[in-house]
N, C-alpha and C positions, 0 to 999 in steps of 0.2 A: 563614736560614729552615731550618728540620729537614726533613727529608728525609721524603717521603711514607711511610707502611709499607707492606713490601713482601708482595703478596698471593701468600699462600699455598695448592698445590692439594692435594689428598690422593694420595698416593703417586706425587707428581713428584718429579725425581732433578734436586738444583740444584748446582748447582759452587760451590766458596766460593773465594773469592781474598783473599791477605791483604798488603796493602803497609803497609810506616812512611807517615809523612806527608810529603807530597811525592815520590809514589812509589820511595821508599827501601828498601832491604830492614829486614825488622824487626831490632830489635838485642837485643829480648830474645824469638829464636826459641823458646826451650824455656818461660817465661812463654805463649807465644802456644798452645805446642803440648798446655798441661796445660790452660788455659783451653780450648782449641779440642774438648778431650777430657770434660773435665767438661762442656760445652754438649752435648756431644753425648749425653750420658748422661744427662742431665735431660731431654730430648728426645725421644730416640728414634732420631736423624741416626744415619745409618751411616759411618762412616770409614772410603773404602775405602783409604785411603792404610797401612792395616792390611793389609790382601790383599795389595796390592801391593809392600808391605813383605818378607811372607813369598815371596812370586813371588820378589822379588830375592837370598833369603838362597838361596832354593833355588838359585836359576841360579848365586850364585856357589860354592855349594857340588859341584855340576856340572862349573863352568868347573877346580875345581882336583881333579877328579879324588875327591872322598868326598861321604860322607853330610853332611847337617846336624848332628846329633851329632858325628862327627870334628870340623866345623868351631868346634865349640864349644870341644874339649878346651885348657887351659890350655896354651898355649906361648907364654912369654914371647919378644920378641921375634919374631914372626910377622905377616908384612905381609899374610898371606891376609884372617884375620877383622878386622884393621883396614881394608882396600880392598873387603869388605864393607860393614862400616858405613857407611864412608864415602860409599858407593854408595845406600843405603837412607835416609842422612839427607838427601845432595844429591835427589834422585829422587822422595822422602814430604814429608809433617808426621809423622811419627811422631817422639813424643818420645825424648830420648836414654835416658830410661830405660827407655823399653821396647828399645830396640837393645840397651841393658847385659844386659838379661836375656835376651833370645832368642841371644847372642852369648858371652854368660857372662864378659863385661867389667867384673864385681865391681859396678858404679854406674855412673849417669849423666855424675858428673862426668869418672870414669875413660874412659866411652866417648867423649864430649866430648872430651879431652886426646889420644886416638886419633884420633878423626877431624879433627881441626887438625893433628897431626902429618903421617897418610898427606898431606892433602893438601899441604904444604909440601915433601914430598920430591920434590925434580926426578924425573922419570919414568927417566931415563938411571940412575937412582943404585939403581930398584928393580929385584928379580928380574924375572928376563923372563915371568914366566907372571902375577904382578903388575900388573907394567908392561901386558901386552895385557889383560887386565881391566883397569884403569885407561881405559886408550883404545880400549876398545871400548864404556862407556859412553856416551852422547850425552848427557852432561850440559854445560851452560854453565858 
């Protein structure tokens, strides 16, 4: 049986929650998260996982001592702006390619391929100013 439609009020604030089936995580998060962005834009839905996107870029930019600009600048090998991302993807829905571009990680798939790495690096093996960003996040 379909599920009743859900009533809507004018300028109520609703939380959206997104699981796979069988309460799974999704497996094609960034499908979910261009979908979840085109809805909103046909709509009018505010995404604040966008605010708080740039909340996190700021703080980690903060945590390691520069501006948001510095933390942009191209250096290869740099676990600052990757334990960024990786922070704003664990923490949002914001897609990877907007992480790519506010981060200056060339693409999507490039920022993807960073944030799968920082997180796979045992914490021990990271810089220590890294490493306490890393575990100073609360993320699961």
């Amino acid at each position: 049986m379909p599920r009743t439609p859900r009533v809507e009020y004018e300028n109520a604030v609703y939380h959206v929650m997104a699981r796979g089936d069988r309460r799974e995580p999704i497996r094609r998060r960034e499908l979910f998260c261009d979908t979840f962005a085109e809805a909103c834009g046909r709509t009018g839905w505010q995404n604040h996982g966008i605010r708080r996107a740039g909340e996190i870029i700021g703080e980690g930019a903060a945590h390691y001592g520069m501006d948001e600009f510095e933390l942009r600048k191209d250096r290869r090998g740099d676990w600052r702006r990757s334990s960024v991302a990786w922070a704003v993807a664990r923490e949002t829905s914001v897609p990877h390619a907007w992480i790519a571009e506010k981060l200056n990680l060339k693409s999507a798939a490039n920022a993807s391929q960073q944030i799968s790495r920082f997180q796979q690096v045992p914490e021990k093996e990271l810089p220590k100013e890294v490493r306490v960003w890393k575990l100073s996040r609360n993320v699961a």
